[in-house]
C-alpha positions as CSV (number, residue, x, y, z in Angstrom):
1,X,17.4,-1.2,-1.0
2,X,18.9,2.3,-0.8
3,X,19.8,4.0,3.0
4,X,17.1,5.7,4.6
5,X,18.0,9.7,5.1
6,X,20.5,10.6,7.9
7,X,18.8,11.7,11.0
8,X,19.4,15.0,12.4
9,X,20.4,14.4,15.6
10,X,21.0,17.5,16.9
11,X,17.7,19.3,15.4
12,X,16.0,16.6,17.5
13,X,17.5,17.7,20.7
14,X,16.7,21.1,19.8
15,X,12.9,20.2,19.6
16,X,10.4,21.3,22.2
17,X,7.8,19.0,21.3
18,X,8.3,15.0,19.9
19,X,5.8,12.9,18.8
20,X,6.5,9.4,19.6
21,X,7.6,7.1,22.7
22,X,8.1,9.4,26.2
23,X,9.2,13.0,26.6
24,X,12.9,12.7,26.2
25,X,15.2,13.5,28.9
26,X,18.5,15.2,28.8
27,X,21.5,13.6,30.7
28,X,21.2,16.2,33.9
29,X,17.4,15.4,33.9
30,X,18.3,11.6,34.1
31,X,20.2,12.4,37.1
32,X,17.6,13.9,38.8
33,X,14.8,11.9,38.0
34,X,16.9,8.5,39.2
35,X,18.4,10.6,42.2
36,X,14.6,11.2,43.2
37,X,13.4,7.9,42.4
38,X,12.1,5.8,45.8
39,X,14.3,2.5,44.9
40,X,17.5,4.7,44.8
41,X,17.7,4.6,48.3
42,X,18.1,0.5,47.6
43,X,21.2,-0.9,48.2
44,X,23.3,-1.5,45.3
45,X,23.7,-4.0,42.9
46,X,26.7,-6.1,42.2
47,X,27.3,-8.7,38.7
48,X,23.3,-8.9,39.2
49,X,22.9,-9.4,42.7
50,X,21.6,-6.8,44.5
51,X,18.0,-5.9,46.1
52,X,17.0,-3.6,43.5
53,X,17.5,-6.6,40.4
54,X,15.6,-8.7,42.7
55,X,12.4,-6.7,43.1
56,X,12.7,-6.2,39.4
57,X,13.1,-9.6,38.8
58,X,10.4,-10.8,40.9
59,X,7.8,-8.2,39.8
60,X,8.1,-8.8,36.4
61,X,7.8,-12.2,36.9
62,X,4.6,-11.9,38.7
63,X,3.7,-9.8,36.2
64,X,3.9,-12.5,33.4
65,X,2.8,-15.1,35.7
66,X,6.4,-17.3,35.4
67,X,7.7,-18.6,38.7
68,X,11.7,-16.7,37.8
69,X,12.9,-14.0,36.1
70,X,16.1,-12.8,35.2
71,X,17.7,-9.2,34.5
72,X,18.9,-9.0,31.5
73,X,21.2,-5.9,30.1
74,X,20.6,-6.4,26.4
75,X,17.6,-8.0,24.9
76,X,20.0,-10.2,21.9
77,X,21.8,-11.5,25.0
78,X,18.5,-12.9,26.4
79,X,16.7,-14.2,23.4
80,X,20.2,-15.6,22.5
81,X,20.5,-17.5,25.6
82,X,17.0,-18.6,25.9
83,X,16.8,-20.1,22.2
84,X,20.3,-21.9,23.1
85,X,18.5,-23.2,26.1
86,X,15.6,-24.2,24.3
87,X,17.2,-25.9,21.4
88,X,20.3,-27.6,23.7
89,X,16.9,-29.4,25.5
90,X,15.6,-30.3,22.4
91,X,19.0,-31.5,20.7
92,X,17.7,-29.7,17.6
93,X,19.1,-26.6,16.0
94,X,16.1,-25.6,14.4
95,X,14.1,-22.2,15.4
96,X,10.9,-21.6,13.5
97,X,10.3,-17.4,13.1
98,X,8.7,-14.7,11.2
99,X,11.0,-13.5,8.4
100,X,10.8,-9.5,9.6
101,X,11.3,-10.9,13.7
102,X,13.7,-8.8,15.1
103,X,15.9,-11.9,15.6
104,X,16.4,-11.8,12.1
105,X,16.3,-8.4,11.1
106,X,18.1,-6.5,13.5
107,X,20.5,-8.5,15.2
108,X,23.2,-9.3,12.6
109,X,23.1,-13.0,12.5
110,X,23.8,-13.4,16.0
111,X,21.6,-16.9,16.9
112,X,23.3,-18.0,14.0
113,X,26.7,-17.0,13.7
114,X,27.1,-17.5,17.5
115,X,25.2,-20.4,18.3
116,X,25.0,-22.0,14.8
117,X,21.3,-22.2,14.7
118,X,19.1,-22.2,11.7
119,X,15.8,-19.9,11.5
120,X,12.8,-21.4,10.0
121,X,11.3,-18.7,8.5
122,X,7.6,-19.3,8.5
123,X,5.1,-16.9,6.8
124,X,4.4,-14.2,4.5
125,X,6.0,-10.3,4.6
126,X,2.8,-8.5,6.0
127,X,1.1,-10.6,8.6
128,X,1.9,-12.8,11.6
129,X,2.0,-16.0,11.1
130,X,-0.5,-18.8,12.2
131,X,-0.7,-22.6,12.6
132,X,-1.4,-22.7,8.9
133,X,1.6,-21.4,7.9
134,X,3.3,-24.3,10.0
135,X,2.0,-26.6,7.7
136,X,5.0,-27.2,5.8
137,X,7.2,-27.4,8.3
138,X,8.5,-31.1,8.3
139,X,11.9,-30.5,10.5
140,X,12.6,-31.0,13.8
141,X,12.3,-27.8,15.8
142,X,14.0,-27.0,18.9
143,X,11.9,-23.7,19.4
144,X,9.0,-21.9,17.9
145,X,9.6,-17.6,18.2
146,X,6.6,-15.4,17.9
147,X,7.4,-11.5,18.1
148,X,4.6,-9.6,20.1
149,X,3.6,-7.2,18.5
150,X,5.4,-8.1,14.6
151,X,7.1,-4.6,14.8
152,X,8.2,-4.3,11.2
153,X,4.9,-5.7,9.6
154,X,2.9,-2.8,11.3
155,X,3.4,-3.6,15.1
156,X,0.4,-6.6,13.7
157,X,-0.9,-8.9,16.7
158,X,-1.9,-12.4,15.3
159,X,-5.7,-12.7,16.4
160,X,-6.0,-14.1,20.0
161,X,-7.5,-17.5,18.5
162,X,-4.5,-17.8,16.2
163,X,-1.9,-17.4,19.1
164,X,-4.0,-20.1,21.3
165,X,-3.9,-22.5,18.5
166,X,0.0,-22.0,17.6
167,X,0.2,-22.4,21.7
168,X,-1.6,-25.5,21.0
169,X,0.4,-26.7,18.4
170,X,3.5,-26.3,19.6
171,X,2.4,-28.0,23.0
172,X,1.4,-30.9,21.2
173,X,5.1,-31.5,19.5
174,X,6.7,-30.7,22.5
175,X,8.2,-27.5,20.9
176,X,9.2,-24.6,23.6
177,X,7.7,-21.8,22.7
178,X,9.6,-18.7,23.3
179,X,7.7,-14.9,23.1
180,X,10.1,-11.8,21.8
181,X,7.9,-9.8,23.6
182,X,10.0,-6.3,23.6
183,X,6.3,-4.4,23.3
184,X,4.4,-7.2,25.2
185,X,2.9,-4.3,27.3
186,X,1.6,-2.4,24.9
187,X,-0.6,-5.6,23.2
188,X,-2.8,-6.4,26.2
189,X,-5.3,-3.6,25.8
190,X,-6.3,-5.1,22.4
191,X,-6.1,-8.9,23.4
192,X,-8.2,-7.3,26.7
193,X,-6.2,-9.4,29.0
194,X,-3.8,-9.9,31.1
195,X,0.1,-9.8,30.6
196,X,-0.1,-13.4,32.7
197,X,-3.2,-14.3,30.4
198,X,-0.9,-13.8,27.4
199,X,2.8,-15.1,28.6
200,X,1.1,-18.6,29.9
201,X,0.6,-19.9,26.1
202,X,4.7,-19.8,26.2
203,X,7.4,-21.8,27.7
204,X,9.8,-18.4,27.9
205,X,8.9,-14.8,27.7
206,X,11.5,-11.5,27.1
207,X,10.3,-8.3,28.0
208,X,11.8,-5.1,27.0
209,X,12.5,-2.3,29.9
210,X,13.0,0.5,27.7
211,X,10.6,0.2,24.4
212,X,7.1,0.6,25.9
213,X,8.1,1.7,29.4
214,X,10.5,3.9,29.0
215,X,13.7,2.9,31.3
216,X,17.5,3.4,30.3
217,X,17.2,0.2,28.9
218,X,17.9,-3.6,29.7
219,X,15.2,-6.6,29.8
220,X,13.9,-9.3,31.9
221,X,13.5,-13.2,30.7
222,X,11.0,-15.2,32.1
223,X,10.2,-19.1,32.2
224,X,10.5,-21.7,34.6
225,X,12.5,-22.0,37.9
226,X,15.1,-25.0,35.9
227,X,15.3,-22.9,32.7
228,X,16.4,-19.4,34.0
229,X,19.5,-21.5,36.1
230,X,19.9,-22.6,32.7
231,X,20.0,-19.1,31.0
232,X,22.3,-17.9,33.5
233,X,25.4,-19.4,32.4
234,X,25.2,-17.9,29.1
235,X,24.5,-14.6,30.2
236,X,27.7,-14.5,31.7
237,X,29.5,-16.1,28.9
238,X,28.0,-13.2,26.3
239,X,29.5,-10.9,29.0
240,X,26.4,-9.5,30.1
241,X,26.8,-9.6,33.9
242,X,27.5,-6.2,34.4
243,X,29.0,-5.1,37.3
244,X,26.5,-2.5,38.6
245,X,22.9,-2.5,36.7
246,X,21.3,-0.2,39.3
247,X,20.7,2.7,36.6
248,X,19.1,0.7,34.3
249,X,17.2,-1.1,37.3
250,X,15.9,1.9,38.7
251,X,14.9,3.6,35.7
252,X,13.2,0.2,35.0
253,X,10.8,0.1,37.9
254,X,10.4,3.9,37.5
255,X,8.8,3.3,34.2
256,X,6.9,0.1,35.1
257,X,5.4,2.4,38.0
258,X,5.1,5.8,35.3
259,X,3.7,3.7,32.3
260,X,2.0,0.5,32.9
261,X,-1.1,1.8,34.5
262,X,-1.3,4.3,31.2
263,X,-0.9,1.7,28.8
264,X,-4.3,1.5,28.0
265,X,-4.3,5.1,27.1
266,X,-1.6,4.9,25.1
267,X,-3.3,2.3,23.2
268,X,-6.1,4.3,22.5
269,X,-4.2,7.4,21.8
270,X,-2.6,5.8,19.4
271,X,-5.9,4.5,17.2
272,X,-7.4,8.3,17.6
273,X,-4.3,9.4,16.3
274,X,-4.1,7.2,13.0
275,X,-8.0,7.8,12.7
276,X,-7.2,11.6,11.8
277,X,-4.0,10.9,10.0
278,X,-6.1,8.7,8.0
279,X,-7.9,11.9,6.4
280,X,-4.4,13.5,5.2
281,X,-3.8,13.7,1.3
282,X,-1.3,11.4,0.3
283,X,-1.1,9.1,3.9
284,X,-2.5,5.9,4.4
285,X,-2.2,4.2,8.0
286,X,-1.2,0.7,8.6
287,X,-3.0,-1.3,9.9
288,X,-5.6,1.3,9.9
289,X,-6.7,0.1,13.9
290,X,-3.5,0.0,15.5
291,X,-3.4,-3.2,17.5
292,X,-0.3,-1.8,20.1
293,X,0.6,2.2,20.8
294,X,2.9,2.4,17.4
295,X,1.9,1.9,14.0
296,X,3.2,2.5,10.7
297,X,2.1,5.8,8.3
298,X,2.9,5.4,5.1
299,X,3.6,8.9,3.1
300,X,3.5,9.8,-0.8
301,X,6.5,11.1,-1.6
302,X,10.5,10.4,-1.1
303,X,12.3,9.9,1.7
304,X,14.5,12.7,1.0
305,X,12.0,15.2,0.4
306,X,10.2,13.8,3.1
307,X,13.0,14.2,5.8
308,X,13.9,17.8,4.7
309,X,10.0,18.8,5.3
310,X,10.2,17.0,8.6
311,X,13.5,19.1,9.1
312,X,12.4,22.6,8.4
313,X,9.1,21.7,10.3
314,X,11.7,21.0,13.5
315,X,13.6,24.0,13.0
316,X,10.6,26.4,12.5
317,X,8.5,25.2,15.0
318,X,10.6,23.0,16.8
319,X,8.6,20.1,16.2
320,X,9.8,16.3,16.1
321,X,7.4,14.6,13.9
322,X,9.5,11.4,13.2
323,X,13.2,10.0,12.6
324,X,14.2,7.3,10.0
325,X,12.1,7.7,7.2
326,X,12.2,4.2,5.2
327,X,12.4,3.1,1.5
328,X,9.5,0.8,0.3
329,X,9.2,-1.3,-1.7
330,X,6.1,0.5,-4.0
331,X,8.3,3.1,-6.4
332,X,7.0,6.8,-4.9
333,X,5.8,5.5,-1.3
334,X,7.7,5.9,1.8
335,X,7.0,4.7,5.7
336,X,7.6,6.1,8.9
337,X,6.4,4.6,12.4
338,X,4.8,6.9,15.3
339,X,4.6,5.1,18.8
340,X,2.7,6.5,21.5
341,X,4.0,7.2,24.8
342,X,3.4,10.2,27.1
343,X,4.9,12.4,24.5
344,X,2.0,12.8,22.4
345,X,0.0,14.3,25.4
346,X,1.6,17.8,24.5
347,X,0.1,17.7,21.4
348,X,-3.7,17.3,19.7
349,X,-5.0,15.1,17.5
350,X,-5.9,17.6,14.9
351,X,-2.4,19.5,15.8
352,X,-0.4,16.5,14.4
353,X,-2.8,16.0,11.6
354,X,-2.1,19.7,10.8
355,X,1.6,19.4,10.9
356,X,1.9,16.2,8.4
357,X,-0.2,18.0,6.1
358,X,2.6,20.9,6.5
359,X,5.4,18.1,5.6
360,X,3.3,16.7,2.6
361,X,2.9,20.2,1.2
362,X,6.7,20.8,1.5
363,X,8.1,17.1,-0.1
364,X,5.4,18.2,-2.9
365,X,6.6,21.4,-3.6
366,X,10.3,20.1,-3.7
367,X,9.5,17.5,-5.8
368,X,7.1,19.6,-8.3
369,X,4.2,18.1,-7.7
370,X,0.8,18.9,-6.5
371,X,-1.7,15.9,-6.2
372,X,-1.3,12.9,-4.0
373,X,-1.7,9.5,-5.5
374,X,-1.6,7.7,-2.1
375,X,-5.7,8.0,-0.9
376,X,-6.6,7.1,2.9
377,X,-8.3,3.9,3.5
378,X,-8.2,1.9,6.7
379,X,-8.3,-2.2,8.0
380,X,-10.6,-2.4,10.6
381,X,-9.5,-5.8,12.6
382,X,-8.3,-5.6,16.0
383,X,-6.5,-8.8,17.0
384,X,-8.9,-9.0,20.3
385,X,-12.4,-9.3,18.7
């Protein structure tokens, strides 16, 4: 598949107004927020000890209803460690996972090149998988992944009864169950409950600190009291055990305190949003009912054309609609994802609607043509109901 087009990072910086995740921050305005933040004044941390990774630790841990947490820098450290965990208890090198997971997408290889384990891959290239898709599964497993939301099928949530039963089935084989849940906060408003409710159907749960809420960045891994004092020496083997955290901590438990209580919002943004970009020539929104605050737009038109609209959009208005525009695999279709954070508060609904139909008119024009092919049409299933 050819390279998406380059983004412009500079143009973005320039931009008054973005679209998706939180209003970005500068360097000096990261300063000054952390500088001003209540848990600076906590003593500092040292190689992950420190009072600061402990109220971190513990809150997000009370959050997800697991009796210990860990701080985490990087979020392929954690899962890393807790798979190797999972599967060393199980004496099986299997791990059964969606083949878009971001454990085998994004992170070159590393649960097999560096612990020698072999994915599963279980399920079809647009939906989250279920207990059915098990089925043929005849291995030994040593742990069963499910990705919360399915980022690159759609940010898709498996229907609550789906996860309970894959809960169930896993239970029943005595297969851990571990939850890549690096946008876990942003699927509770759909399920309509808790992020305890949700992280109790697994055996391990990792949380990202920067995708939903904002932070620097880092994560926090969750499970029982036995498993995270197994975790721990392979954090420090991967060389994670940094030897001061406290910017990423604090910006951490700024954004659990700035976000979490607007999650819901964000949530609901976020379908309002793809409702109206549903009704622009030549875009069609997937799923049509966002089940989290980001889902995917798909766009007539090629990704070139498409990111040198978006460009002169940014540098006549100094709007940031999106970044990577993506190949797919229909000839004459392209995708881009929008994810909802406070951002989107400085624009309207209609606004945004208004500016895409700007960017379609441009990628027509420099392609030569007029009509879109690509008609609106919408799924209606929300994961909860």
């Amino acid at each position: 598949m050819p390279a998406s087009p380059a983004v412009n990072a500079e143009l973005r910086a320039a931009c008054t107004r973005v679209l998706s995740l939180h209003r970005p921050l500068d360097p000096r305005a990261w300063f000054q927020r952390l500088a001003a933040s209540p848990y600076a004044a906590m003593n500092i941390d040292q190689y992950g000890q420190g009072e600061a990774v402990q109220l971190l630790e513990g809150r997000v841990a009370a959050l997800l209803g697991k009796p210990a947490a860990v701080f985490v820098p990087k979020g392929t450290v954690a899962q890393m460690a807790a798979l190797r965990v999972h599967t060393d208890r199980r004496a099986a090198r299997t791990v059964a996972l969606h083949p878009l997971s971001h454990i085998e997408l994004d992170e070159d290889g590393a649960v097999e090149r560096l612990h020698h384990l072999t994915p599963v891959r279980v399920g079809t290239m647009t939906v989250p998988f279920t207990c059915a898709d098990l089925a043929p599964v005849r291995e030994r497993l040593g742990a069963l992944v499910i990705e919360l939301p399915l980022r690159r099928a759609a940010f898709q949530l498996p229907e609550w009864t789906a996860l309970v039963d894959l809960h169930a089935w896993a239970a029943e084989r005595g297969v851990p169950l571990h939850l890549d849940g690096a946008r876990l906060w942003s699927s509770a408003p759909s399920y309509g409950r808790t992020y305890s409710d949700i992280a109790a159907l697994a055996d391990s749960v990792y949380v990202s600190l920067y995708k939903d809420v904002g932070g620097l960045g880092g994560c926090v891994l969750a499970g029982q009291e036995d498993f995270i004092d197994e975790v721990r020496p392979w954090l420090a083997r991967h060389g994670s055990l940094m030897y001061r955290s406290f910017p990423l901590v604090v910006s951490a438990l700024d954004g659990l305190d700035r976000h979490l209580p607007r999650m819901t919002s964000y949530v609901s943004r976020a379908q309002a949003l793809a409702a109206q970009l549903a009704g622009v020539d030549g875009v069609r929104i997937r799923p049509g009912v966002p089940h989290t605050s980001g889902f995917q737009v798909l766009l007539e038109g090629d990704p070139d054309r498409l990111r040198q609209a978006a460009d002169d959009l940014a540098r006549e208005q100094s709007v940031w609609l999106f970044s990577e525009v993506r190949f797919t695999e229909v000839p004459g279709i392209s995708m881009i994802e929008i994810q909802v954070g406070d951002a989107a508060e400085d624009f309207t609904d209609e606004e945004i609607a208004g500016f895409f139909r700007e960017v379609m008119r441009g990628a027509r024009a420099a392609s030569g043509s007029q009509e879109p092919f690509l008609k609106s049409s919408q799924e209606d299933r929300v994961p909860g109901e």
